[in-house]
C-alpha positions as CSV (number, residue, x, y, z in Angstrom):
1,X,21.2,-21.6,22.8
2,X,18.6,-23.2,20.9
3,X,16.1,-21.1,18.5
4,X,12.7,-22.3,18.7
5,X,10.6,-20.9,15.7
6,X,7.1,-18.6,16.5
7,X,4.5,-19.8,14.0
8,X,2.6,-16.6,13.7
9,X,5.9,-14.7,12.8
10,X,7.0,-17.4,9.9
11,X,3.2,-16.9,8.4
12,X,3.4,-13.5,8.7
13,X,6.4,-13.6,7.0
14,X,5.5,-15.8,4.3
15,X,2.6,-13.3,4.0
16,X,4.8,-10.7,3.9
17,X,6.4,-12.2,1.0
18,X,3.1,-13.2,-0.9
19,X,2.6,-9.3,-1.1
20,X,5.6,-8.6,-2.5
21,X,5.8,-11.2,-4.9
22,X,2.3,-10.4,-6.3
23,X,3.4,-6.7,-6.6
24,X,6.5,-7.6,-8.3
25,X,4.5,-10.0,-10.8
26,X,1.6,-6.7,-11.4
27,X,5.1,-4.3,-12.2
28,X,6.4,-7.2,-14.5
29,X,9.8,-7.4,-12.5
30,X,11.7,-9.8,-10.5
31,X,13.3,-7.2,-8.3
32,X,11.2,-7.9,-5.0
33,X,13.3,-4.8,-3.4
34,X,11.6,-2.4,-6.3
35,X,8.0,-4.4,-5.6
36,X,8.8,-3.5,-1.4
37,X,9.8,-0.2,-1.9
38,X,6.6,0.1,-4.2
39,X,4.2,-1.5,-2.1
40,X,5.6,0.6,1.6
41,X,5.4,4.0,-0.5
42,X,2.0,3.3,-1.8
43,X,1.0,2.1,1.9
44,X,2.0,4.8,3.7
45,X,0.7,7.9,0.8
46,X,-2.8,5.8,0.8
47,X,-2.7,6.0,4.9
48,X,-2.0,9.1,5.3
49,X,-5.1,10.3,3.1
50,X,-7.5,8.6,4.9
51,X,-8.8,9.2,8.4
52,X,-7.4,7.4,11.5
53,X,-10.0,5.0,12.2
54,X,-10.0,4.2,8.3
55,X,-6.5,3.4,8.7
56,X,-7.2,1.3,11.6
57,X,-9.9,-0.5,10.1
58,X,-7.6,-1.7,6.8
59,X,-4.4,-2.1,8.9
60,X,-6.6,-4.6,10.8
61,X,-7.0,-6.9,7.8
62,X,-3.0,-6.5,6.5
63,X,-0.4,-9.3,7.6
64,X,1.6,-8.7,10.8
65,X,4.6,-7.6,8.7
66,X,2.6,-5.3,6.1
67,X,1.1,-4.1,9.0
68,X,4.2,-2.7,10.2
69,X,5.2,-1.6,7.3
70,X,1.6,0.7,7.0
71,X,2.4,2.1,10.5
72,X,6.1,2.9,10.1
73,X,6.4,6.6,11.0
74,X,2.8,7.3,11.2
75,X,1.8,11.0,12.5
76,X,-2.2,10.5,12.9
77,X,-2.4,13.9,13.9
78,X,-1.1,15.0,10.5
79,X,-3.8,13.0,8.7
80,X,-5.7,12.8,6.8
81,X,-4.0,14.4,4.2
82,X,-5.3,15.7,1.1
83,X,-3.4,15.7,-2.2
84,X,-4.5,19.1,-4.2
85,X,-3.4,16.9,-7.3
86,X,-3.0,13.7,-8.9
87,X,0.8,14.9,-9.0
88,X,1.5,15.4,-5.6
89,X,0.4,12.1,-4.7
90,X,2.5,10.6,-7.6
91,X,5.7,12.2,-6.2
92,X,5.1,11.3,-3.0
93,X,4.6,7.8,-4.1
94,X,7.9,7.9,-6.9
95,X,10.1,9.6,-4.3
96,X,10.0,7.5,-1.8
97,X,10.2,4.1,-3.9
98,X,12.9,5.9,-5.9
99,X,10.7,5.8,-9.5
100,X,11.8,7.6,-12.5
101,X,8.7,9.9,-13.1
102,X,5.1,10.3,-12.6
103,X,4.4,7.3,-15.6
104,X,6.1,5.4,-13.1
105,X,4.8,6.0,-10.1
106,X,1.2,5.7,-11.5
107,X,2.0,2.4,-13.2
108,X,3.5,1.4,-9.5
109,X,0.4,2.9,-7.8
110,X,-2.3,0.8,-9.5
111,X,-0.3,-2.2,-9.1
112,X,0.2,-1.9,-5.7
113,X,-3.9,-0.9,-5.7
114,X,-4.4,-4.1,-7.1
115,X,-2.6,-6.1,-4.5
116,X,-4.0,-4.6,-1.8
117,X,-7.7,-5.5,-3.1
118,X,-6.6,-8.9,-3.6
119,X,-5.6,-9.5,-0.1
120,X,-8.5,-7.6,1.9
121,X,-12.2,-8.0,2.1
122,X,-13.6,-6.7,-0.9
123,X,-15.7,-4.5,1.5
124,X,-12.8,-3.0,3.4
125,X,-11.1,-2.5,-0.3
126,X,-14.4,-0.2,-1.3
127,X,-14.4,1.8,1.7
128,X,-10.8,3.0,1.3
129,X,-10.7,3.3,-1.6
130,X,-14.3,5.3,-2.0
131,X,-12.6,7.3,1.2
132,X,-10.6,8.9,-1.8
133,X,-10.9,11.8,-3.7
134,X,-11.9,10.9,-7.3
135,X,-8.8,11.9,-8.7
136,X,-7.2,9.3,-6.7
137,X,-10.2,6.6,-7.3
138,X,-9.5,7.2,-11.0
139,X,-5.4,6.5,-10.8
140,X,-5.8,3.7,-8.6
141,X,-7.8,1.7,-11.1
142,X,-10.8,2.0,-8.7
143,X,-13.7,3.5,-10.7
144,X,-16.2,1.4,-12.6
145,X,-16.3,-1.4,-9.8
């Protein structure tokens, strides 16, 4: 059987890749499983606090792969949710990319912020995040821009 390659798959892929990598350089590590595990848990606390056609709108500019990834269990009709705290949002974020603490998960969390405005419009970047409480503006390295 012979394999022919899908071109919008392998750059997807490679984009897929360029996300991680760039998370993994903003954390300071080389473990690109810790940068994925960073990047999904950021991806899906961010979606689930913002409303369903401001999801739609950022998961239209994110790589076929990340994309996914933003999706992956999605409940809409559970959204958007709406962190009381800075902590809750911390431990949602540390928990799922197995962190040590809430230092962690907030060093993780602005990294991963400044990925994702790296890669989208820096329109689509300011609407999310200005979707967000300030609380959550101010730990994602958003306010003064």
């Amino acid at each position: 059987m012979t394999t022919t390659r899908v071109d919008i798959i392998d750059r997807s892929v490679e984009k897929a890749h360029i996300w991680i990598n760039d998370v993994a350089e903003e954390l300071g590590t080389d473990d690109n499983q810790r940068a994925y595990r960073v990047l999904r848990a950021f991806l899906h606390a961010l979606r689930d606090h913002l409303t369903v056609d401001e999801a739609a709108n950022l998961a239209a500019q994110l790589p076929i792969f990340v994309r996914g990834v933003f999706y992956e269990g999605w409940d809409p009709s559970r959204t958007p949710e709406h962190a009381r705290d800075i902590d809750s949002f911390l431990t949602r974020i540390g928990g799922e990319a197995g962190l040590a603490g809430e230092t962690e998960a907030s060093f993780a969390a602005t990294a991963a912020s400044r990925v994702l405005r790296r890669h989208v419009s820096a329109g689509e970047g300011d609407r999310v995040l200005n979707a967000l409480p300030q609380h959550l503006r101010e730990v994602l390295g958003a306010e003064g821009r």
